[in-house]
Every structure is written in structure tokens, then in C-alpha cells.
N, CA, C and O atoms as CSV, one atom per row, in Angstrom:
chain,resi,resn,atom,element,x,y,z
A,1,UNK,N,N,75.419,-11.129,-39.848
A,1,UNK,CA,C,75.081,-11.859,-38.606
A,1,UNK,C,C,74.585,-10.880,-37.540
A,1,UNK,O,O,73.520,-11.004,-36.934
A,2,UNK,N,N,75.389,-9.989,-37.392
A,2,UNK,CA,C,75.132,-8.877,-36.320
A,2,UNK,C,C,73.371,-8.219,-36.506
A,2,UNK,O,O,72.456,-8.137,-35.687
A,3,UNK,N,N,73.486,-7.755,-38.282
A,3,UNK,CA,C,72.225,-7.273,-38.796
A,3,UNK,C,C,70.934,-8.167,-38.106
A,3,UNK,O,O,70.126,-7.629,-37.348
A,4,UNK,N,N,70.873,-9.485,-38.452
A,4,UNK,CA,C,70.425,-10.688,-38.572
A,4,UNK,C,C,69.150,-10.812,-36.743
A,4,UNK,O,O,67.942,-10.955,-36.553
A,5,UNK,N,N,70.772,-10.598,-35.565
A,5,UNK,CA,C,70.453,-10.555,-34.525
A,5,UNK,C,C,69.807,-9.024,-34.060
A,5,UNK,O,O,68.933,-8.982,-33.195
A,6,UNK,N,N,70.243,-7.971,-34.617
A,6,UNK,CA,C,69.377,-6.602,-34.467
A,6,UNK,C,C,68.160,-7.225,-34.827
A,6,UNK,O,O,67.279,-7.551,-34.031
A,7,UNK,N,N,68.139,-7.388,-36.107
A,7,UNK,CA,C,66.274,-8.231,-36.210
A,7,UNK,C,C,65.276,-8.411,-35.532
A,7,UNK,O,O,64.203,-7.825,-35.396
A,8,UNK,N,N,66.072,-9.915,-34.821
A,8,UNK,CA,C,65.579,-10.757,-34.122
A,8,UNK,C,C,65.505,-10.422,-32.758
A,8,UNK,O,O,64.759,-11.057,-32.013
A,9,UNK,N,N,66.310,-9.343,-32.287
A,9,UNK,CA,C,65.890,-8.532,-31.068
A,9,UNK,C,C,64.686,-7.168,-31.261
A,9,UNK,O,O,64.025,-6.815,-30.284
A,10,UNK,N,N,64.544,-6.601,-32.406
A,10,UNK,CA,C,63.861,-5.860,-32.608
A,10,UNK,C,C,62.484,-6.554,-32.967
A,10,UNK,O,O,61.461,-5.882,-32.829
A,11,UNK,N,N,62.400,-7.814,-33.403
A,11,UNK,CA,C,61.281,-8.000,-33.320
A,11,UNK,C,C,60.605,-8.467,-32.320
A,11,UNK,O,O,59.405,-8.320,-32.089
A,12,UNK,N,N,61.565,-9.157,-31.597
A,12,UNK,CA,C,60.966,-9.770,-29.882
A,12,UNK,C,C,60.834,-8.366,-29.038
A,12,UNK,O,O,60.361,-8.424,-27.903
A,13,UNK,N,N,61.183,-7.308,-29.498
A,13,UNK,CA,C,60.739,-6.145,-28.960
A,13,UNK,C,C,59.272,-5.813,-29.544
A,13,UNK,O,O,58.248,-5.597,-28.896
A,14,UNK,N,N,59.431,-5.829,-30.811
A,14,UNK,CA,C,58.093,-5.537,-31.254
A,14,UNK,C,C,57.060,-6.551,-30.963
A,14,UNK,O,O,56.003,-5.964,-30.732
A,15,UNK,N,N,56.929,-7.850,-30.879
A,15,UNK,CA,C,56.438,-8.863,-29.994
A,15,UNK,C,C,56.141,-8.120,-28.508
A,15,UNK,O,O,55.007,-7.711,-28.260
A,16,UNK,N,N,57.129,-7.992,-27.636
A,16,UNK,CA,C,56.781,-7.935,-26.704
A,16,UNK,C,C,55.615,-6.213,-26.421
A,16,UNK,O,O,54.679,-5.984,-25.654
A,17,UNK,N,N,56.178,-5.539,-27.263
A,17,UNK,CA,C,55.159,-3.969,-27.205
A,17,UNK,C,C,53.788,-4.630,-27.715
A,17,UNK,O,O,52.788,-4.187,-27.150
A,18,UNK,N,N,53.621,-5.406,-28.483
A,18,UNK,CA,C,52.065,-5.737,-28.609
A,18,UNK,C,C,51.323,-6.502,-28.265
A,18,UNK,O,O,50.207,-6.648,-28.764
A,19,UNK,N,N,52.014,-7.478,-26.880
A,19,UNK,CA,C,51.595,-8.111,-25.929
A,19,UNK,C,C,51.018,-7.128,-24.602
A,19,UNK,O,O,50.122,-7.285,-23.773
A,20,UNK,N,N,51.881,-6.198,-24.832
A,20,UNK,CA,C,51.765,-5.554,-23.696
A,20,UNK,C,C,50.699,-4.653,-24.105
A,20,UNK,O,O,49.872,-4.431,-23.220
A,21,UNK,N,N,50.445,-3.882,-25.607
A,21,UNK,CA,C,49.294,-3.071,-25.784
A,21,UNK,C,C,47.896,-4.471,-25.757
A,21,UNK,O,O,46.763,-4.209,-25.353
A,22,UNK,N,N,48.113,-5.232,-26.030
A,22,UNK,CA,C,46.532,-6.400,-26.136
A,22,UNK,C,C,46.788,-6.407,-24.856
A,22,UNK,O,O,46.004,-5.564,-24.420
A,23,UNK,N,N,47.491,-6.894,-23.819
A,23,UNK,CA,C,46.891,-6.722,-22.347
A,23,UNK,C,C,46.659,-5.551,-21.521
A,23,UNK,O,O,46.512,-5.668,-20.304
A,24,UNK,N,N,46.608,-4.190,-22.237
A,24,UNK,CA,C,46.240,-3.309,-21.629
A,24,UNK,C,C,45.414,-2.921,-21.887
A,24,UNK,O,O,44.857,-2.095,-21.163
A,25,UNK,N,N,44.729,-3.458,-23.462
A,25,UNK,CA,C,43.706,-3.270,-24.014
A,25,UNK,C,C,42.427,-4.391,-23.287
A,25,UNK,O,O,41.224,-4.144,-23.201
A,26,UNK,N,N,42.951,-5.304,-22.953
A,26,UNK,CA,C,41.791,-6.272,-22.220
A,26,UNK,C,C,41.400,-6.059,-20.888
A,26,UNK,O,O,40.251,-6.256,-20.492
A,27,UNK,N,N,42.409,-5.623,-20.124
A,27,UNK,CA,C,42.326,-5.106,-18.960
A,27,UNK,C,C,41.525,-3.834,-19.108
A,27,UNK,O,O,40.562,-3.708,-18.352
A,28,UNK,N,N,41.844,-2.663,-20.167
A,28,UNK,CA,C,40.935,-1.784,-19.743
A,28,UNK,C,C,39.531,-2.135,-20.194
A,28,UNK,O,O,38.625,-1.392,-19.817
A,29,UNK,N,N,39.165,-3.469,-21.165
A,29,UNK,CA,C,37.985,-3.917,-21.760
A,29,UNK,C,C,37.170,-4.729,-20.453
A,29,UNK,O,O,35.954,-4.841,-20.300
A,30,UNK,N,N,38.520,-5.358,-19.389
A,30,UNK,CA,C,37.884,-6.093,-18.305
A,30,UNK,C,C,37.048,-4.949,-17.841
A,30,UNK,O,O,35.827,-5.105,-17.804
A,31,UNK,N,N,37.730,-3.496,-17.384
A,31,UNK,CA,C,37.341,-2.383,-16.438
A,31,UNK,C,C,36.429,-2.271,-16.760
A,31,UNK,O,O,35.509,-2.438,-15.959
A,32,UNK,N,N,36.093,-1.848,-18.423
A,32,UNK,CA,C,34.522,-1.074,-18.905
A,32,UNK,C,C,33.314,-2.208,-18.733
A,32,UNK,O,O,32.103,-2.027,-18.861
A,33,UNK,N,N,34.128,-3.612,-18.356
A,33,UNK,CA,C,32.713,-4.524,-19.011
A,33,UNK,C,C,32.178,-4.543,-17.480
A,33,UNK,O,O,30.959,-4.543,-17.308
A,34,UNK,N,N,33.241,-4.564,-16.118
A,34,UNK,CA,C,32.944,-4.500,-14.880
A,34,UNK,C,C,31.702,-3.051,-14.765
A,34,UNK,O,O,30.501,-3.246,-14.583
A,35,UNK,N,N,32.296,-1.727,-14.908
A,35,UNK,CA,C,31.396,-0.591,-14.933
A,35,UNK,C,C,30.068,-1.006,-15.236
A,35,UNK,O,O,29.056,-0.916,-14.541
A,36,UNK,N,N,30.251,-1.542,-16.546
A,36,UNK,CA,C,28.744,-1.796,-17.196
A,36,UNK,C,C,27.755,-2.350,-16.455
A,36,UNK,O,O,26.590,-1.974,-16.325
A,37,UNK,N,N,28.692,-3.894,-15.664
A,37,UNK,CA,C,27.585,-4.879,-15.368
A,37,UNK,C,C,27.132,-4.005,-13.760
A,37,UNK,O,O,26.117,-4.159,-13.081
A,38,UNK,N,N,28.036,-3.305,-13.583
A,38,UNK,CA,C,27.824,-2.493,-11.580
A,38,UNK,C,C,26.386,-1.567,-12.081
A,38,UNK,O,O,25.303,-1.364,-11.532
A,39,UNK,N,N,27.020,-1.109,-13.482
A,39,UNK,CA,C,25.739,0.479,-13.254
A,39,UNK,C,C,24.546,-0.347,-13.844
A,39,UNK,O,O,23.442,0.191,-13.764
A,40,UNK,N,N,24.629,-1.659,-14.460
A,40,UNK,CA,C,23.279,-2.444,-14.567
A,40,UNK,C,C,22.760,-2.959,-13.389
A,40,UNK,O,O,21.679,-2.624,-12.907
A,41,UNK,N,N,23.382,-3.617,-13.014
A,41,UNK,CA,C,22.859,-3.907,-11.576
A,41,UNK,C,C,22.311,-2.671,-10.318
A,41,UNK,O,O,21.468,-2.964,-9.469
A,42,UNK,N,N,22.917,-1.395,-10.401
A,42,UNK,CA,C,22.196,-0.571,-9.985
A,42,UNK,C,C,20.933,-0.258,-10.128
A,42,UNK,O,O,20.007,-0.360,-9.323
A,43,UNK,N,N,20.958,0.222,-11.458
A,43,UNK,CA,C,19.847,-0.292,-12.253
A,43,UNK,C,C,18.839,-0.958,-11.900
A,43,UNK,O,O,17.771,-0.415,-11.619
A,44,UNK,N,N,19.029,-2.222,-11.863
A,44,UNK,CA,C,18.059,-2.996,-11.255
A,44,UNK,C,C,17.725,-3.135,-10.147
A,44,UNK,O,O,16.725,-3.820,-9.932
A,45,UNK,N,N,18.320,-2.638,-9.242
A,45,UNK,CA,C,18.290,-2.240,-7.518
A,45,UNK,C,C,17.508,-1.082,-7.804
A,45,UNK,O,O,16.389,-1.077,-7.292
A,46,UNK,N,N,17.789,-0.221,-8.414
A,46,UNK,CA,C,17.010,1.197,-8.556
A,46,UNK,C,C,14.966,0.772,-8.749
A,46,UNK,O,O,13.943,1.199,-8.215
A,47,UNK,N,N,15.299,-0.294,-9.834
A,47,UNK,CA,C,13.911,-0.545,-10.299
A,47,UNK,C,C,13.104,-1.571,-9.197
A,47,UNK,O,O,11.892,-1.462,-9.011
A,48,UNK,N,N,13.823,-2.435,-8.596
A,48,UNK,CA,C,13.132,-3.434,-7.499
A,48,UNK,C,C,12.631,-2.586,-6.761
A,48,UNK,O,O,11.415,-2.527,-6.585
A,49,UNK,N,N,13.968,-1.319,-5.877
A,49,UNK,CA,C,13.054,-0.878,-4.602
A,49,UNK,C,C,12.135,0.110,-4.913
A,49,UNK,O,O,11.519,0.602,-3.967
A,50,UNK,N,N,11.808,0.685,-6.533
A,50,UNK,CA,C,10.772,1.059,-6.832
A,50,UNK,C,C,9.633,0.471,-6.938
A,50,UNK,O,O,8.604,1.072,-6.629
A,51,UNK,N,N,9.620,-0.387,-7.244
A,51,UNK,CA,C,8.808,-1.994,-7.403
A,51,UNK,C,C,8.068,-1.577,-6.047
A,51,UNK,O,O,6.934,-1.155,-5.823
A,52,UNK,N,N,9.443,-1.938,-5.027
A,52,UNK,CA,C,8.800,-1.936,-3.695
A,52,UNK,C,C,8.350,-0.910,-2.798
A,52,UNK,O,O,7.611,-0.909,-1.813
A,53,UNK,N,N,8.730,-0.402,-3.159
A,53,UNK,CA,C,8.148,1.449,-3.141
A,53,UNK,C,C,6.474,1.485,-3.148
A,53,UNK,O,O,5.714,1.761,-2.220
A,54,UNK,N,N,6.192,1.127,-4.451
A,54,UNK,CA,C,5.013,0.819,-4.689
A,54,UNK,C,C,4.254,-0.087,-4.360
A,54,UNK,O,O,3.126,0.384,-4.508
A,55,UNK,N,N,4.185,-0.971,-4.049
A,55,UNK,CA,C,4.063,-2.592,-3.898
A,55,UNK,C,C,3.745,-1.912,-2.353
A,55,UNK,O,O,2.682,-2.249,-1.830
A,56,UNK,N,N,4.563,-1.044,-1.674
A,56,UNK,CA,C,4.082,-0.801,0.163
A,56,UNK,C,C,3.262,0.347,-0.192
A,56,UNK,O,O,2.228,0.283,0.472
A,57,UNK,N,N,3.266,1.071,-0.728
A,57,UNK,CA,C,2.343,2.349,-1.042
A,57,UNK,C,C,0.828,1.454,-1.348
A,57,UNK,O,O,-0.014,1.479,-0.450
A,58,UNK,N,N,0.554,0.750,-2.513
A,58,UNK,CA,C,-0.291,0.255,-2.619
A,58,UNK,C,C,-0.764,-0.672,-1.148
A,58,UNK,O,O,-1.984,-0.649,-0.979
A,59,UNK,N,N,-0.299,-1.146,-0.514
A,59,UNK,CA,C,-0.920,-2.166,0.718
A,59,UNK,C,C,-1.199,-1.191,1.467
A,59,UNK,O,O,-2.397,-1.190,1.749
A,60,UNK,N,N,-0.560,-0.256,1.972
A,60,UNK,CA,C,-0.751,0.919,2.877
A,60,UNK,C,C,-2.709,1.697,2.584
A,60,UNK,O,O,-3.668,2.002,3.293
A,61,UNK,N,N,-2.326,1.692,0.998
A,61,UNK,CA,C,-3.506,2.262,0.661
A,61,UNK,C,C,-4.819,1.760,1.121
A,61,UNK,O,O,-5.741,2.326,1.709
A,62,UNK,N,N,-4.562,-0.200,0.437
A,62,UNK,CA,C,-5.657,-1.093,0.731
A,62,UNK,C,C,-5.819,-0.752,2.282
A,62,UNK,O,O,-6.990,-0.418,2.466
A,63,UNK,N,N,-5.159,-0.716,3.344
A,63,UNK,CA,C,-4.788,-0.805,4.756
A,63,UNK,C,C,-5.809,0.839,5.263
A,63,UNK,O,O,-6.711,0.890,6.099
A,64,UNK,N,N,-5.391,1.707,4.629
A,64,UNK,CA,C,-5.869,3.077,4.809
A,64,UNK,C,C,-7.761,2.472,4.551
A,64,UNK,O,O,-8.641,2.311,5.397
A,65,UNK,N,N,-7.785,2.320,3.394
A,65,UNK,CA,C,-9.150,2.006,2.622
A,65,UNK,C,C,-9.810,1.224,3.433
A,65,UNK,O,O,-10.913,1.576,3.854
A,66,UNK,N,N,-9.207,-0.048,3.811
A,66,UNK,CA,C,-9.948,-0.913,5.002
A,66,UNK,C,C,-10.635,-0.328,6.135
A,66,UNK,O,O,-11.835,-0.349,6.410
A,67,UNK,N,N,-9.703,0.173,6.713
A,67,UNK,CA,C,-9.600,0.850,8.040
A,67,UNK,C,C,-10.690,2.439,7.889
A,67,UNK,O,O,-11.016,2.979,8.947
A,68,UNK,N,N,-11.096,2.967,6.749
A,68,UNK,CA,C,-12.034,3.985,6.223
A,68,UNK,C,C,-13.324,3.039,6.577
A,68,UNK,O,O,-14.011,3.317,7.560
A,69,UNK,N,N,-13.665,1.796,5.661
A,69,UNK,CA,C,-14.951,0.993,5.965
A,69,UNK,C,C,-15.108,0.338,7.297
A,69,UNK,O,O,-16.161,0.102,7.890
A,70,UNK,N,N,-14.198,0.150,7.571
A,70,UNK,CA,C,-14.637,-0.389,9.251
A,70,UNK,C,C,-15.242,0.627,10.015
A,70,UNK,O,O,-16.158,0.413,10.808
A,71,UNK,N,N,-14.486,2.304,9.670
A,71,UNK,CA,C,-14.814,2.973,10.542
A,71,UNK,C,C,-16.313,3.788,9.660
A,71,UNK,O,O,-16.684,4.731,10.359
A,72,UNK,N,N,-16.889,3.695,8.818
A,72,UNK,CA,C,-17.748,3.848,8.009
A,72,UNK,C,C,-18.956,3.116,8.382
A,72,UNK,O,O,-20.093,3.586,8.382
A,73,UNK,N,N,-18.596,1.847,8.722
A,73,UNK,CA,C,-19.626,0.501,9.458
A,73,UNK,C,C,-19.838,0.572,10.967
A,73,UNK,O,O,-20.889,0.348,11.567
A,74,UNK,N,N,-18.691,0.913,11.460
A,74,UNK,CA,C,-19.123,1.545,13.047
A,74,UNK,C,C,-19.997,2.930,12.951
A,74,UNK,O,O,-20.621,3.147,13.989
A,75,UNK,N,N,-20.130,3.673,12.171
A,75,UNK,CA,C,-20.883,5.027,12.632
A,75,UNK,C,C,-22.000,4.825,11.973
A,75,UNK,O,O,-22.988,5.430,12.388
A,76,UNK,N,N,-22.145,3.957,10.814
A,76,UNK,CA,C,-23.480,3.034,10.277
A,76,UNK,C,C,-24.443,2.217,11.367
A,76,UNK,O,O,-25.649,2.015,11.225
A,77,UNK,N,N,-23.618,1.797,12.488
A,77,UNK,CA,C,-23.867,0.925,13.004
A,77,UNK,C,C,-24.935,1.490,14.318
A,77,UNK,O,O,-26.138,1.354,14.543
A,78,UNK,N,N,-23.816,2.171,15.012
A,78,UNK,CA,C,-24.253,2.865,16.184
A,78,UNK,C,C,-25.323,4.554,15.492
A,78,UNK,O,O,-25.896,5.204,16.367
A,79,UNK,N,N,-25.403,4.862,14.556
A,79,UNK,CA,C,-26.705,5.538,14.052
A,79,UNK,C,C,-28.005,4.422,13.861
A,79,UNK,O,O,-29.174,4.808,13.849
A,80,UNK,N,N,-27.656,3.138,13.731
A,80,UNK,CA,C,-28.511,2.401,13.714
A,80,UNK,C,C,-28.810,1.921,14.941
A,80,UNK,O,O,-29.867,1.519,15.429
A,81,UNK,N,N,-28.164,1.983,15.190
A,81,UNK,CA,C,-28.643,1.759,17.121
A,81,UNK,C,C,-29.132,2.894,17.872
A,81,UNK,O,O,-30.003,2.753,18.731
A,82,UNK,N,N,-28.662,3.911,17.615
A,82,UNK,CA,C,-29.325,5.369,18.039
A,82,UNK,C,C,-31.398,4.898,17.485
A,82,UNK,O,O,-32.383,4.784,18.214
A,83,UNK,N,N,-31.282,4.774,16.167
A,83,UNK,CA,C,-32.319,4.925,15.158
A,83,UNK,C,C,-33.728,4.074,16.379
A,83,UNK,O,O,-34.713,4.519,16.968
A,84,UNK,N,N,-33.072,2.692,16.264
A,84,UNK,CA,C,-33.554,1.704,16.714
A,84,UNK,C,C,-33.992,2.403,18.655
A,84,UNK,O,O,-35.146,2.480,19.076
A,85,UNK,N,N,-33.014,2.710,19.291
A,85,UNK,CA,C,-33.519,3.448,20.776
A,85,UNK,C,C,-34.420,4.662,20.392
A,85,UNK,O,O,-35.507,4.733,20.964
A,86,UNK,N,N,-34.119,5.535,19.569
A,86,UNK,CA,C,-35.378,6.493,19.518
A,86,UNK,C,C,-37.140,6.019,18.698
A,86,UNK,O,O,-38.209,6.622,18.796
A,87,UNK,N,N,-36.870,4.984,18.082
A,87,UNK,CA,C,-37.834,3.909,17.739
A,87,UNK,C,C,-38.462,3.879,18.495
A,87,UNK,O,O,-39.475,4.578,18.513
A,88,UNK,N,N,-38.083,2.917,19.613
A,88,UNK,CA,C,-38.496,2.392,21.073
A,88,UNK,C,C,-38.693,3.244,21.933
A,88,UNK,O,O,-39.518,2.846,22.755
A,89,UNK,N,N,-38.219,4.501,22.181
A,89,UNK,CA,C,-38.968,5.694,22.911
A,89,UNK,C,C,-40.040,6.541,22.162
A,89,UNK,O,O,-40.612,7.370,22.868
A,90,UNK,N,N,-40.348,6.486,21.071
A,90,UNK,CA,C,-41.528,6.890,20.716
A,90,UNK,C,C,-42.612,5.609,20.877
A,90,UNK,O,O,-43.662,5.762,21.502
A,91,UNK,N,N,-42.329,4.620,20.388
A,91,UNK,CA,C,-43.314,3.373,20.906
A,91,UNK,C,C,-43.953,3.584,22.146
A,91,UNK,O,O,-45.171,3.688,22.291
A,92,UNK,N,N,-43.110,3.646,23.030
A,92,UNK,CA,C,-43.636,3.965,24.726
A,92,UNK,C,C,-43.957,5.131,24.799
A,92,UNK,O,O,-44.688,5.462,25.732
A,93,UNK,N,N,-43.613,5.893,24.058
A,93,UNK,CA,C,-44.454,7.366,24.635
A,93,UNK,C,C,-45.875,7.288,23.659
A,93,UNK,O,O,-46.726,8.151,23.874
A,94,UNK,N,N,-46.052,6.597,22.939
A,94,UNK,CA,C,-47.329,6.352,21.867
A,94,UNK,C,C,-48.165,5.554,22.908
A,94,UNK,O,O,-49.331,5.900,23.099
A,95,UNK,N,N,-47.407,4.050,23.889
A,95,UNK,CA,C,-48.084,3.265,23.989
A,95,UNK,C,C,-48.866,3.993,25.559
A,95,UNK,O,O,-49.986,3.800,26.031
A,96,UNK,N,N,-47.634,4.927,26.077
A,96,UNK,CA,C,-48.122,5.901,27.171
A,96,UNK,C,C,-49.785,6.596,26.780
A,96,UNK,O,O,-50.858,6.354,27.332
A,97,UNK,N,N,-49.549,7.297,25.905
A,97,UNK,CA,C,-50.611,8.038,25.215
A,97,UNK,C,C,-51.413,7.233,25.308
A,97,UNK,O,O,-52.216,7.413,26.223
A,98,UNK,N,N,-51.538,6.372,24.709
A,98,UNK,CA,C,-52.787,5.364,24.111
A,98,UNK,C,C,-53.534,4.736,25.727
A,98,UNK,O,O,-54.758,4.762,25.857
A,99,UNK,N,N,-52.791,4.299,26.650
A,99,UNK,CA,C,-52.768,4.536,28.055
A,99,UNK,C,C,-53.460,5.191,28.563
A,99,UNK,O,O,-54.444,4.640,29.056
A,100,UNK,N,N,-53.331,6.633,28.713
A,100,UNK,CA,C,-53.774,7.881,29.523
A,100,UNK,C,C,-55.375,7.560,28.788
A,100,UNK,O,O,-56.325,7.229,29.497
A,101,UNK,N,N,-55.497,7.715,27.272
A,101,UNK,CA,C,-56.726,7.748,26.287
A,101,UNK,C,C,-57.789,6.462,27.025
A,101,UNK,O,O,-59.008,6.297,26.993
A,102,UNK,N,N,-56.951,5.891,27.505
A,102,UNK,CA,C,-57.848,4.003,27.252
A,102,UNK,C,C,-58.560,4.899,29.185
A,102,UNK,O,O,-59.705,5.244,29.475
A,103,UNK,N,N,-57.697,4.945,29.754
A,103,UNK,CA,C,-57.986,5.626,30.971
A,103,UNK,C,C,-58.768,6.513,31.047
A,103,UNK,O,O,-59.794,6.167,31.633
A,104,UNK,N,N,-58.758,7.454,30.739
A,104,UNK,CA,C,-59.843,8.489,30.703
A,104,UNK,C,C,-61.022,7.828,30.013
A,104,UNK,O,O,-62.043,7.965,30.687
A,105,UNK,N,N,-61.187,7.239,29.025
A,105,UNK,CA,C,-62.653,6.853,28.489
A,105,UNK,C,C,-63.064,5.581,29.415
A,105,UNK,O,O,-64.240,5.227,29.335
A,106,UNK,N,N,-62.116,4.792,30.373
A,106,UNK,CA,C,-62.422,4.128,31.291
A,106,UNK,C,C,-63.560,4.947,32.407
A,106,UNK,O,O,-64.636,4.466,32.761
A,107,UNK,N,N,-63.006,6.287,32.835
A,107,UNK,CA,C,-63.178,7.154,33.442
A,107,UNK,C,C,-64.847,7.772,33.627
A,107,UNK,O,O,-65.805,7.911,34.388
A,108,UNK,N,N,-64.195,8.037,32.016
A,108,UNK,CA,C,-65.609,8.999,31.790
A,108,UNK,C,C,-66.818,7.729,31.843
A,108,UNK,O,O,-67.770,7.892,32.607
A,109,UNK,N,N,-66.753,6.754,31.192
A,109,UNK,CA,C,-67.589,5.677,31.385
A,109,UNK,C,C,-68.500,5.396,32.743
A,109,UNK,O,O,-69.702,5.325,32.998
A,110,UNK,N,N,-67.246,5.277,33.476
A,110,UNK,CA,C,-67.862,5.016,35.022
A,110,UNK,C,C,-68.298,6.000,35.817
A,110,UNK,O,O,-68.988,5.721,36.797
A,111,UNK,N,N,-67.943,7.366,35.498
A,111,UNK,CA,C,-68.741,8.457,35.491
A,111,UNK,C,C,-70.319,7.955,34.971
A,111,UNK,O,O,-71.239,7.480,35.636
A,112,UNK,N,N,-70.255,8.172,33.941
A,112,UNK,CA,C,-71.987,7.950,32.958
A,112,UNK,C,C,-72.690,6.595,33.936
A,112,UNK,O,O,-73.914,6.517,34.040
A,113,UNK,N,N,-72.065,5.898,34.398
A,113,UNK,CA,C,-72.613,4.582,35.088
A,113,UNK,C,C,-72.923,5.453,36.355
A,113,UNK,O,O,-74.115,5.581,36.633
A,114,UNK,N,N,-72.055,6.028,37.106
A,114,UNK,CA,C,-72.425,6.388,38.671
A,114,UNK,C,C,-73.517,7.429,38.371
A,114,UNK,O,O,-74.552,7.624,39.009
A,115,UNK,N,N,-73.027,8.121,37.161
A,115,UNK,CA,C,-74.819,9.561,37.163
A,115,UNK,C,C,-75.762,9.042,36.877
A,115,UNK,O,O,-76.779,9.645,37.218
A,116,UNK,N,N,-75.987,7.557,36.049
A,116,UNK,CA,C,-77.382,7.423,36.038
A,116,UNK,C,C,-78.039,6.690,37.090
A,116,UNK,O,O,-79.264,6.569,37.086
């Protein structure tokens, strides 16, 4: 009888030691599966604000690039407006010329009229 109850206490001991190793075993299985899903999710924080890293690098660029042709089209612009005013001052200094020419053979003309 005595034997019987040693047993039956030794095995609710041994019961209870391998309740206690499976819940220390799940608990430390909870810990590793927590680690896992944190350093994945880092992970993926790591890769988004690279994402976005890039994603502003690239707009910046377009933004840089824009801002190159605008200022590419302004000095296009105003050389073309330079182009166009020195145009128009040779015109008048041609149409000057042509002027003085039309004048003088006016000149000499009415000369040849008053000598004869």
C-alpha cells in the first residue's frame, strides 16, 4: 500500500516536471516566435523607408531636372530676345544707310538740274 502511494506520488511528480518542462518550452517558443516576427517587421520598416528613400530621391531629381529646363528656356529665351533687338538695330542702321544713299543721289541730282 505504502509502495503503491510512493508511485502515485512519484508519478504526479513526474506529471507535474513535464508540465512544467512543455510550458517552459512554449513560452520560450512564444519568445523566439515574438523575436522573429519584431526582426521581420524591422525588416520591413528597413525596406519601406528605403522604398522611400528613393521614391524622394527620385522626385527631387525630376524637381532638380525641371527646374534645369525652365532655367535652360529662360536663357533660350532672352538670347532670343537679345537676337531679335540686335536684328532690329541693324535694320535701322541699314535703313539709316539706305537714307543718307537715297539723299545724297537726291542731292547730287539737283545739283546736275541747278548746273545746267
Amino acid at each position: 500500500r505504502q509502495a503503491q502511494i510512493q508511485a502515485q506520488n512519484a508519478k504526479k511528480a513526474a506529471q507535474k516536471e513535464e508540465a512544467r518542462k512543455a510550458e517552459a518550452a512554449r513560452r520560450q517558443a512564444q519568445i523566439e516566435a515574438d523575436q522573429a516576427k519584431k526582426a521581420a517587421q524591422e525588416e520591413e520598416a528597413k525596406k519601406a523607408a528605403s522604398l522611400a528613400a528613393r521614391r524622394q530621391a527620385q522626385i527631387q531629381a525630376e524637381k532638380t531636372k525641371k527646374a534645369s529646363q525652365k532655367e535652360e528656356a529662360k536663357k533660350a529665351e532672352a538670347a532670343r530676345q537679345q537676337a531679335q533687338i540686335e536684328a532690329a538695330q541693324a535694320k535701322k542702321l541699314a535703313q539709316e544707310e539706305e537714307d543718307k544713299k537715297t539723299a545724297a543721289l537726291a542731292a547730287r541730282k539737283q545739283a546736275q538740274i541747278e548746273a545746267a
